[in-house]
N, CA, C and O atoms as a GROMACS GRO file, in nm:
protein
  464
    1UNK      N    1  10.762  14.206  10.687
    1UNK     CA    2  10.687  14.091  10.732
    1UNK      C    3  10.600  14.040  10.617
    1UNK      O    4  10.539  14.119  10.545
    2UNK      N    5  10.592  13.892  10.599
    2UNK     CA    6  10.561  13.832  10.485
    2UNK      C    7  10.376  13.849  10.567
    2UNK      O    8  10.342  13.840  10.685
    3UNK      N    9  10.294  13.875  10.446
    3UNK     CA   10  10.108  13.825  10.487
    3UNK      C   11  10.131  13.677  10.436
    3UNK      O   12  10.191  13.633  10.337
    4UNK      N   13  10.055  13.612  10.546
    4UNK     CA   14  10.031  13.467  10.533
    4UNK      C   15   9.896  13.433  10.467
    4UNK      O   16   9.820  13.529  10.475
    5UNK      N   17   9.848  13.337  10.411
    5UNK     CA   18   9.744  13.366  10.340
    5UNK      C   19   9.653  13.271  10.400
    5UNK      O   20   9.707  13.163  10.424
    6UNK      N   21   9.515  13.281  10.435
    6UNK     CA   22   9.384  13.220  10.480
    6UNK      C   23   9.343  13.104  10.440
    6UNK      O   24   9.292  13.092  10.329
    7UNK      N   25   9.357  13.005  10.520
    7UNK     CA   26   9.310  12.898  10.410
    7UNK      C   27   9.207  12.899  10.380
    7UNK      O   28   9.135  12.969  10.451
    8UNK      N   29   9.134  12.820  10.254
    8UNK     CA   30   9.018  12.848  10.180
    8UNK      C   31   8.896  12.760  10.272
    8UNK      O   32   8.777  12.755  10.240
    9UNK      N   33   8.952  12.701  10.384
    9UNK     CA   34   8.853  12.593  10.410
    9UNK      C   35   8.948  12.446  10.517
    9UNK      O   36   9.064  12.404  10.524
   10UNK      N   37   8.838  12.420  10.570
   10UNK     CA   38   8.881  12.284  10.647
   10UNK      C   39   8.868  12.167  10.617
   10UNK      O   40   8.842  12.203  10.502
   11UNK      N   41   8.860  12.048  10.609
   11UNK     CA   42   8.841  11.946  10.518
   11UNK      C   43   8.755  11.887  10.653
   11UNK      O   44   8.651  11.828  10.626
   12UNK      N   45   8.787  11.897  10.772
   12UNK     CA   46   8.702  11.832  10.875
   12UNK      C   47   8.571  11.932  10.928
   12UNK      O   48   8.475  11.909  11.002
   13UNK      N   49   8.620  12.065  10.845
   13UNK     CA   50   8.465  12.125  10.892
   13UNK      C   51   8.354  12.117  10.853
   13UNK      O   52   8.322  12.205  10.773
   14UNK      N   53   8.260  12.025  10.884
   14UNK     CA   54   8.141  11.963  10.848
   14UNK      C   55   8.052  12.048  10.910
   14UNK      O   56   8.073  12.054  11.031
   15UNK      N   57   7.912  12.150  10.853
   15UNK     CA   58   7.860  12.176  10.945
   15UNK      C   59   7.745  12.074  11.021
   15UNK      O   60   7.715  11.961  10.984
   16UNK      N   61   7.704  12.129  11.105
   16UNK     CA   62   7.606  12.006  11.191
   16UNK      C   63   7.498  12.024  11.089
   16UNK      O   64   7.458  11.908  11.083
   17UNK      N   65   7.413  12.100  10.992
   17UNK     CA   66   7.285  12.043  10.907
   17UNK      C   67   7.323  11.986  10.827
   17UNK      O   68   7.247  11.911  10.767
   18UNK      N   69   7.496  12.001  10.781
   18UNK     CA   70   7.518  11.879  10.655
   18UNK      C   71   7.550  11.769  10.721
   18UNK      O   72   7.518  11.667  10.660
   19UNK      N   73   7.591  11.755  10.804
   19UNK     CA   74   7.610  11.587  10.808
   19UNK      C   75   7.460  11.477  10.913
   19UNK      O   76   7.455  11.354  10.921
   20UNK      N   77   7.355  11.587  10.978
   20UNK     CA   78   7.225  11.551  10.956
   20UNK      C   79   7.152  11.484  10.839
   20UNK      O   80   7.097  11.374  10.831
   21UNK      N   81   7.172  11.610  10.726
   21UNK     CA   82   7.172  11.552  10.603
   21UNK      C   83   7.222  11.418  10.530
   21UNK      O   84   7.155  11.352  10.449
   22UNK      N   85   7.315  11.397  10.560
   22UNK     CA   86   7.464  11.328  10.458
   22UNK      C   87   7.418  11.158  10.586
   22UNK      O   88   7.475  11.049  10.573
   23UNK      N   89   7.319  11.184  10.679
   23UNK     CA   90   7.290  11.014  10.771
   23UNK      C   91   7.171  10.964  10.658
   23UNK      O   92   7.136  10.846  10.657
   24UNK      N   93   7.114  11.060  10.566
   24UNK     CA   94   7.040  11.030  10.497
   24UNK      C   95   7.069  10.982  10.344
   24UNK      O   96   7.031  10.910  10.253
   25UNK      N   97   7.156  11.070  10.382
   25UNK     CA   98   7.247  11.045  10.196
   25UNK      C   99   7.418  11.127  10.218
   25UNK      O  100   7.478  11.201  10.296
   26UNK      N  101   7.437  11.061  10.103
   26UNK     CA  102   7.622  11.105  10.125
   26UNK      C  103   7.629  11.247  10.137
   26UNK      O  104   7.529  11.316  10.112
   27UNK      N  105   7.735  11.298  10.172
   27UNK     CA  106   7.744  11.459  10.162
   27UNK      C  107   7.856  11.464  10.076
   27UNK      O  108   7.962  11.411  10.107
   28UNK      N  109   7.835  11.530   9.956
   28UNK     CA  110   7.949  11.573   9.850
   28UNK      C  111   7.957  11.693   9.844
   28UNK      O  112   7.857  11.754   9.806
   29UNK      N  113   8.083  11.770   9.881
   29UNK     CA  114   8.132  11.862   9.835
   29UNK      C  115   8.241  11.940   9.761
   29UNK      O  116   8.358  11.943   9.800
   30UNK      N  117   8.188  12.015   9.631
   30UNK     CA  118   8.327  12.019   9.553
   30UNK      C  119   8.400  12.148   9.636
   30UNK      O  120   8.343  12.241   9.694
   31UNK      N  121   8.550  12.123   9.623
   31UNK     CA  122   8.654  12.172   9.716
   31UNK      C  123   8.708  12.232   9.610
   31UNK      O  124   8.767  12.333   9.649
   32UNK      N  125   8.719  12.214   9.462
   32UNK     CA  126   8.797  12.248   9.383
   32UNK      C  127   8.786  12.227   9.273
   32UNK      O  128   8.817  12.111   9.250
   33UNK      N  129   8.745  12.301   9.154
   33UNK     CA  130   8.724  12.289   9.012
   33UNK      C  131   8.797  12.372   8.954
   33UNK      O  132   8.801  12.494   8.970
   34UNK      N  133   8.878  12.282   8.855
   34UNK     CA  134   8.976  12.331   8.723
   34UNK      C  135   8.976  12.305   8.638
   34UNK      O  136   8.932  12.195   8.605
   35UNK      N  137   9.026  12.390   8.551
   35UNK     CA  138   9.033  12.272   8.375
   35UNK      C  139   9.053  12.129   8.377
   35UNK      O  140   9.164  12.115   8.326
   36UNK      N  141   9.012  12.026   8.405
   36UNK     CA  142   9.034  11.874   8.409
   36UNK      C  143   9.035  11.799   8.527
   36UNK      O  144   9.055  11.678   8.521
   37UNK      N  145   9.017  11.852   8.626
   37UNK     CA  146   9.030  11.823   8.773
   37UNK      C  147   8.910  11.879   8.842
   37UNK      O  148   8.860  11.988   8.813
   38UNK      N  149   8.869  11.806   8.928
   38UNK     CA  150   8.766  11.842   9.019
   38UNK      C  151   8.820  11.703   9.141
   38UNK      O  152   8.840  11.582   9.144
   39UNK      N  153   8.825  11.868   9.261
   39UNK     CA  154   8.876  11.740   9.390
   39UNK      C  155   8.719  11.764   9.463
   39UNK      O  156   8.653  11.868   9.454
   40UNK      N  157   8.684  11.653   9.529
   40UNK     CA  158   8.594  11.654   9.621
   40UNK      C  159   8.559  11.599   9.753
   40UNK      O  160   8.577  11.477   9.764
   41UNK      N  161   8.504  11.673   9.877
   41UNK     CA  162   8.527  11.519   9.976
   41UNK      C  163   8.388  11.546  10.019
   41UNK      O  164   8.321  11.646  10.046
   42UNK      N  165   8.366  11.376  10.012
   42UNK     CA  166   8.246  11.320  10.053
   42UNK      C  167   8.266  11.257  10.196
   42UNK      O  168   8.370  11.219  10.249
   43UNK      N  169   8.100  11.259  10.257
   43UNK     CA  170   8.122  11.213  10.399
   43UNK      C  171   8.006  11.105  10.375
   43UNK      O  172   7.890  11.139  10.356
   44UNK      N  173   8.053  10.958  10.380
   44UNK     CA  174   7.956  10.820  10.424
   44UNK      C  175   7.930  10.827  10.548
   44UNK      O  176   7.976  10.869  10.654
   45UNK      N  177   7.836  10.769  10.503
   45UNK     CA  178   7.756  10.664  10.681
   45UNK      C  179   7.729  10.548  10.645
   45UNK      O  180   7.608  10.529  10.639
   46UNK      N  181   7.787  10.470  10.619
   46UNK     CA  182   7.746  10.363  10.587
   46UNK      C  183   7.688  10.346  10.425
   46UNK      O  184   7.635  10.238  10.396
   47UNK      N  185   7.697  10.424  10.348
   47UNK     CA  186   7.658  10.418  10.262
   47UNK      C  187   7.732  10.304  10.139
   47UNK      O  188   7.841  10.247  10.141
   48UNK      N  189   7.644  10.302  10.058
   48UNK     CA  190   7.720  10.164   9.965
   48UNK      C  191   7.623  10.177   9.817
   48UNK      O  192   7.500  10.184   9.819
   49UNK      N  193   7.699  10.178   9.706
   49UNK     CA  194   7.679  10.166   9.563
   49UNK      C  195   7.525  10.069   9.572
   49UNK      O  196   7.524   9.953   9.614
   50UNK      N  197   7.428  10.127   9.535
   50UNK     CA  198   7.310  10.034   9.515
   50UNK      C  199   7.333   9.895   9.454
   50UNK      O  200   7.411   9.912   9.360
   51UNK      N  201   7.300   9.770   9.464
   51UNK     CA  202   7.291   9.621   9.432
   51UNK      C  203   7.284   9.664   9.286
   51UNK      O  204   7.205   9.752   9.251
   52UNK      N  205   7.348   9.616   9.220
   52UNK     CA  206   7.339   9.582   9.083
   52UNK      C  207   7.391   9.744   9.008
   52UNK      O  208   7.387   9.742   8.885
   53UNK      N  209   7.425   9.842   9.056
   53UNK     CA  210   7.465   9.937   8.960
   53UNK      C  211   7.654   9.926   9.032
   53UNK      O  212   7.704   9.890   9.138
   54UNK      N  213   7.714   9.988   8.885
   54UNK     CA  214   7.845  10.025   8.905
   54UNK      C  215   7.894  10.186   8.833
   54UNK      O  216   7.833  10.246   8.744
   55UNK      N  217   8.032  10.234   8.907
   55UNK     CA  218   8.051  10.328   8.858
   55UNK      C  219   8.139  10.316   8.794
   55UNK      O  220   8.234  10.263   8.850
   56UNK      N  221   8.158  10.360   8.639
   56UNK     CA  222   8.202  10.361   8.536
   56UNK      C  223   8.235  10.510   8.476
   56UNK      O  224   8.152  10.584   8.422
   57UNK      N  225   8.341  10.532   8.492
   57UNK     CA  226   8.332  10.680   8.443
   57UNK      C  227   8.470  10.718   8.362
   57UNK      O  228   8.580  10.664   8.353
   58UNK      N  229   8.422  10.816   8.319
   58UNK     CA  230   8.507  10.848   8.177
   58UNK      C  231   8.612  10.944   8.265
   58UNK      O  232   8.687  11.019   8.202
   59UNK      N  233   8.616  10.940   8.412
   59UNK     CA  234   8.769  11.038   8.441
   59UNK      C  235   8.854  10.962   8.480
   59UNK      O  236   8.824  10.843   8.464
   60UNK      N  237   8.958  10.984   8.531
   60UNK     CA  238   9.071  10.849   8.639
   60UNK      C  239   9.003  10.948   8.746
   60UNK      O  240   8.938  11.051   8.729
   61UNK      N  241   9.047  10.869   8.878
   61UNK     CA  242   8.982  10.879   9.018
   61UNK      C  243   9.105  10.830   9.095
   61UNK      O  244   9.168  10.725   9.086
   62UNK      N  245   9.127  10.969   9.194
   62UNK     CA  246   9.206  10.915   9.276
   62UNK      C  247   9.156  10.966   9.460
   62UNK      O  248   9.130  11.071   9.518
   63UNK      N  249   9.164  10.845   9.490
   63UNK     CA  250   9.056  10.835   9.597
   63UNK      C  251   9.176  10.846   9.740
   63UNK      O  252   9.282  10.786   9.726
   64UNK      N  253   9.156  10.910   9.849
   64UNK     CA  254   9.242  10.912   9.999
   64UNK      C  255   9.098  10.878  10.070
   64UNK      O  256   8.997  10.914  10.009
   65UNK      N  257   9.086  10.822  10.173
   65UNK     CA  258   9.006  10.750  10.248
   65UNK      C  259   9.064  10.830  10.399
   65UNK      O  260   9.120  10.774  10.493
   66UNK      N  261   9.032  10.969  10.389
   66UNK     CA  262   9.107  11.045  10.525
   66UNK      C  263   9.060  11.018  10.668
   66UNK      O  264   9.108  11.070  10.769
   67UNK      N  265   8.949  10.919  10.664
   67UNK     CA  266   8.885  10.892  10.805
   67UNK      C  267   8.811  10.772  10.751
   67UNK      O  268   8.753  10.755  10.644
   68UNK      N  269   8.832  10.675  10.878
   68UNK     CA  270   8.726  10.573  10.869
   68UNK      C  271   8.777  10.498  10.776
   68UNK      O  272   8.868  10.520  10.695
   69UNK      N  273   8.684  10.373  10.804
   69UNK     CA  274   8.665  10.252  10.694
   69UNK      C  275   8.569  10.255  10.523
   69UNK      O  276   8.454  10.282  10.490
   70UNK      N  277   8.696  10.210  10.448
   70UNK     CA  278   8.625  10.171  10.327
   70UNK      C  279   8.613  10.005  10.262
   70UNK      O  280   8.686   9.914  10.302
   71UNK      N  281   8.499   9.988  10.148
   71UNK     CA  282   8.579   9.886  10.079
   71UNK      C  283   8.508   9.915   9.921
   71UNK      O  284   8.393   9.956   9.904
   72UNK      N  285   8.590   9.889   9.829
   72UNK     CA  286   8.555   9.916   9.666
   72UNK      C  287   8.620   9.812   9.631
   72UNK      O  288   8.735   9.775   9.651
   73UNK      N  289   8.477   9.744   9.542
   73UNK     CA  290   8.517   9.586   9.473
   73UNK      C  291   8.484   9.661   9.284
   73UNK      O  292   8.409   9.736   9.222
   74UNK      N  293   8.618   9.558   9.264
   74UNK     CA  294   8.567   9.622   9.112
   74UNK      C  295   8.509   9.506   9.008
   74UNK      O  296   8.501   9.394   9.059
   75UNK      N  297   8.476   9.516   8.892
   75UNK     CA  298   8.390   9.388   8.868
   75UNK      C  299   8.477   9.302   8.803
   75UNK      O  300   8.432   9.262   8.695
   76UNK      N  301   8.581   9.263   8.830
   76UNK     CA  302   8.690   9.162   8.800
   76UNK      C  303   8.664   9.055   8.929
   76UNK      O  304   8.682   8.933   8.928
   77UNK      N  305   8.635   9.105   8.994
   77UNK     CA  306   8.602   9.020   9.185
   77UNK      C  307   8.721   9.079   9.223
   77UNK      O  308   8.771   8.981   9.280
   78UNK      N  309   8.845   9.212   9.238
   78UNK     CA  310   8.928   9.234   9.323
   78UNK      C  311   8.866   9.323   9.414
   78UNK      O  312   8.775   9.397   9.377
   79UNK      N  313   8.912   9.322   9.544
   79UNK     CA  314   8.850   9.402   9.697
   79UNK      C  315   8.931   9.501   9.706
   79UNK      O  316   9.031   9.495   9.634
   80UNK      N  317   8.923   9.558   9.748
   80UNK     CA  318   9.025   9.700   9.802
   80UNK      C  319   8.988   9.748   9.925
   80UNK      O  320   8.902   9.836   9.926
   81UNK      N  321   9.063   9.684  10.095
   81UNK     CA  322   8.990   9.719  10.172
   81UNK      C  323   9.046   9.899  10.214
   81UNK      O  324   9.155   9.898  10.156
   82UNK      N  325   9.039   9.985  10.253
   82UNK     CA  326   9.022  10.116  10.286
   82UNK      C  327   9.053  10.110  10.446
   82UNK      O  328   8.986  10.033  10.515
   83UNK      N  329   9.151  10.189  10.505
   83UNK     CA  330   9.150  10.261  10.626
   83UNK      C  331   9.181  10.390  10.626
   83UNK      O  332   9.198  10.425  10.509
   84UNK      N  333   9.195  10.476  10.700
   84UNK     CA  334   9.223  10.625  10.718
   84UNK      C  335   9.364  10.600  10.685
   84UNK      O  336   9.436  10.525  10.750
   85UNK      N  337   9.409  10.688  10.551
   85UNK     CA  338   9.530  10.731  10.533
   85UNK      C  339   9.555  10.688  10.409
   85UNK      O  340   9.643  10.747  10.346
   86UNK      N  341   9.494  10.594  10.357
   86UNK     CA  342   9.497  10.504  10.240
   86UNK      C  343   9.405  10.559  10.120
   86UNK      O  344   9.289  10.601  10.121
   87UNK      N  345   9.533  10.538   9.979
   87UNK     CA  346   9.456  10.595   9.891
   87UNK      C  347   9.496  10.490   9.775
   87UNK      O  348   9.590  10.410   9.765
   88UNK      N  349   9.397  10.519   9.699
   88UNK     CA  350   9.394  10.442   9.539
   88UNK      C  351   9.357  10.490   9.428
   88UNK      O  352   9.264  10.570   9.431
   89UNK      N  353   9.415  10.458   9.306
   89UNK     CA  354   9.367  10.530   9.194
   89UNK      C  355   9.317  10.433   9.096
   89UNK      O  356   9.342  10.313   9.085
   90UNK      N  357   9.235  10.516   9.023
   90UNK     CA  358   9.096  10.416   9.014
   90UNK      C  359   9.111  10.461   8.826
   90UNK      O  360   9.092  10.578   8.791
   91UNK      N  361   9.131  10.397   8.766
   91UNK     CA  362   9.175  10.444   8.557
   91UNK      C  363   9.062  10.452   8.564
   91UNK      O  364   8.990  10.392   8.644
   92UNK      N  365   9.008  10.577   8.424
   92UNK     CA  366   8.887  10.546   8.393
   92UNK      C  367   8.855  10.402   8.338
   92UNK      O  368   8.917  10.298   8.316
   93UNK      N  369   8.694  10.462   8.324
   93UNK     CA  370   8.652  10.293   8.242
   93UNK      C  371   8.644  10.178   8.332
   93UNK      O  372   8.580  10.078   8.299
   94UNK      N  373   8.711  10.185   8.450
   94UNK     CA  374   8.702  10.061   8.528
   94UNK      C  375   8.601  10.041   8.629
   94UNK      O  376   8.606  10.114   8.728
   95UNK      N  377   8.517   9.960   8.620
   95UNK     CA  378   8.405   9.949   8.670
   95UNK      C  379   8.434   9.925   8.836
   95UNK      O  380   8.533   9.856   8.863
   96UNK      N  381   8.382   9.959   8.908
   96UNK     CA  382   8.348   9.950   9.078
   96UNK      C  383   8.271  10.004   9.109
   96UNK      O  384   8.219  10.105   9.060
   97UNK      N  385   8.233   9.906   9.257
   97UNK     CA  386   8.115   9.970   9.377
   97UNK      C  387   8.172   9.995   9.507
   97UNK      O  388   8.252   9.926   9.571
   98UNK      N  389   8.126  10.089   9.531
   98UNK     CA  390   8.198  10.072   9.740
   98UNK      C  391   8.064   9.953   9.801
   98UNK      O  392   7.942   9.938   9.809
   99UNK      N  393   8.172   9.904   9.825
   99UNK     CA  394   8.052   9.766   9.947
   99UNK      C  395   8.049   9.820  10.083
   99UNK      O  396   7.961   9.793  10.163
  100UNK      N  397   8.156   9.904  10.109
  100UNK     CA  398   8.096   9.907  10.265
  100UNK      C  399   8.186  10.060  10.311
  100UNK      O  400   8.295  10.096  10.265
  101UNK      N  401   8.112  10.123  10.404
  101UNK     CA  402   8.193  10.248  10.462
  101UNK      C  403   8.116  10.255  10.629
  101UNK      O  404   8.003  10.244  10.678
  102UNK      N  405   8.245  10.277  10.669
  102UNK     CA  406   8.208  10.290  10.852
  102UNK      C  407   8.120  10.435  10.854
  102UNK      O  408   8.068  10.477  10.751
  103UNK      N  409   8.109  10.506  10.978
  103UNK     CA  410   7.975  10.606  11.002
  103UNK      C  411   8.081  10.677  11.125
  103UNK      O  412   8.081  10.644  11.244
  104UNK      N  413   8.176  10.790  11.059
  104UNK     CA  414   8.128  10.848  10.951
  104UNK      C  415   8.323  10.789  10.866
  104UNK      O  416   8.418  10.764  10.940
  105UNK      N  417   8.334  10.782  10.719
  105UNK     CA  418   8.392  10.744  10.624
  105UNK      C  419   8.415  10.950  10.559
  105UNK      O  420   8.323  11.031  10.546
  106UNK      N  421   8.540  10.973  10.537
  106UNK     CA  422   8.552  11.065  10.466
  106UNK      C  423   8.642  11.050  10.456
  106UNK      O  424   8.741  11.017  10.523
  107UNK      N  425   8.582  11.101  10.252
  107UNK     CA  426   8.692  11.099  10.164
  107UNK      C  427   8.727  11.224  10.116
  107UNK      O  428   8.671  11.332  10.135
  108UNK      N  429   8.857  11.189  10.031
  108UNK     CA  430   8.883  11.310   9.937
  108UNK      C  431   8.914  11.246   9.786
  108UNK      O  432   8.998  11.156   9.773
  109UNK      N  433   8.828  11.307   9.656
  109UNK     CA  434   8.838  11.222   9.557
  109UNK      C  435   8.882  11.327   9.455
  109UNK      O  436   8.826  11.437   9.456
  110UNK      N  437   8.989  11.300   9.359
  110UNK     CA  438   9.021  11.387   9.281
  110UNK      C  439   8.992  11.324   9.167
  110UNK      O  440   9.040  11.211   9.156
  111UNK      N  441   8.913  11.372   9.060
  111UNK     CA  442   8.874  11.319   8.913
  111UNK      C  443   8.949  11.439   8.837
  111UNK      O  444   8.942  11.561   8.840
  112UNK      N  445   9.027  11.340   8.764
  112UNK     CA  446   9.166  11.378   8.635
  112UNK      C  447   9.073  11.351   8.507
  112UNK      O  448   9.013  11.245   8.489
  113UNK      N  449   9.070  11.461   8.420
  113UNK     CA  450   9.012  11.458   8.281
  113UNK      C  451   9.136  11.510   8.229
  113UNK      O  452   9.166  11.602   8.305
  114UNK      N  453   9.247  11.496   8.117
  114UNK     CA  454   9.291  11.574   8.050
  114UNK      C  455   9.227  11.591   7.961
  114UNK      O  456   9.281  11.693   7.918
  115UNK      N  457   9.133  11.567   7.883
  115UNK     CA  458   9.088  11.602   7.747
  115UNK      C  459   8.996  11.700   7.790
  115UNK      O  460   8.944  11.748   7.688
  116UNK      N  461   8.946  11.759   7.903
  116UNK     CA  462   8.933  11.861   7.961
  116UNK      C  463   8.977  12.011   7.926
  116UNK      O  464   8.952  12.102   8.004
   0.00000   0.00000   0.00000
């Protein structure tokens, strides 16, 4: 008989003081760190990129939107609206904000470094 192995974790198991927390501010948690990769899933409430800042970052980003509503505008003026199931990958260097996430919005975001 083969041992089956445990999974490391639930992606919907939120406990109840983190997502108390996360009505106040996002809840990020890393799920997975490797040489060049780090996956993570965050839980919105509505949360949205502050007026006037963008994220710009030196990894590629590849984003699944596993629950709920998103939207990420990047500074070209293109929209990207977000539903549960839907994912996008985001090159580094390319500037965007999330404008809008339903309550509760969870993601799963994987940041690719090869020079890592």
């Amino acid at each position: 008989m083969t041992k089956q192995r445990s999974p490391d974790g639930n992606l919907f198991s939120i406990p109840a003081s983190s997502l108390e927390l996360s009505a106040q501010g996002e809840l990020t948690d890393v799920l997975m760190r490797r040489e060049g990769v780090v996956v993570e899933r965050i839980v919105s409430h509505g949360h949205v990129t502050p007026p006037g800042e963008w994220y710009d970052q030196a990894d590629d980003e590849w984003v699944l939107l596993v629950k709920g509503e998103a939207e990420i505008t990047f500074d070209d003026g293109t929209c990207c609206r977000l539903q549960g199931g839907d994912h996008l990958m985001i090159a580094a260097g390319r500037r965007h904000r999330v404008t809008f996430t339903s309550s509760p919005a969870v993601w799963l975001a994987v940041f690719i470094n090869p020079n890592i």
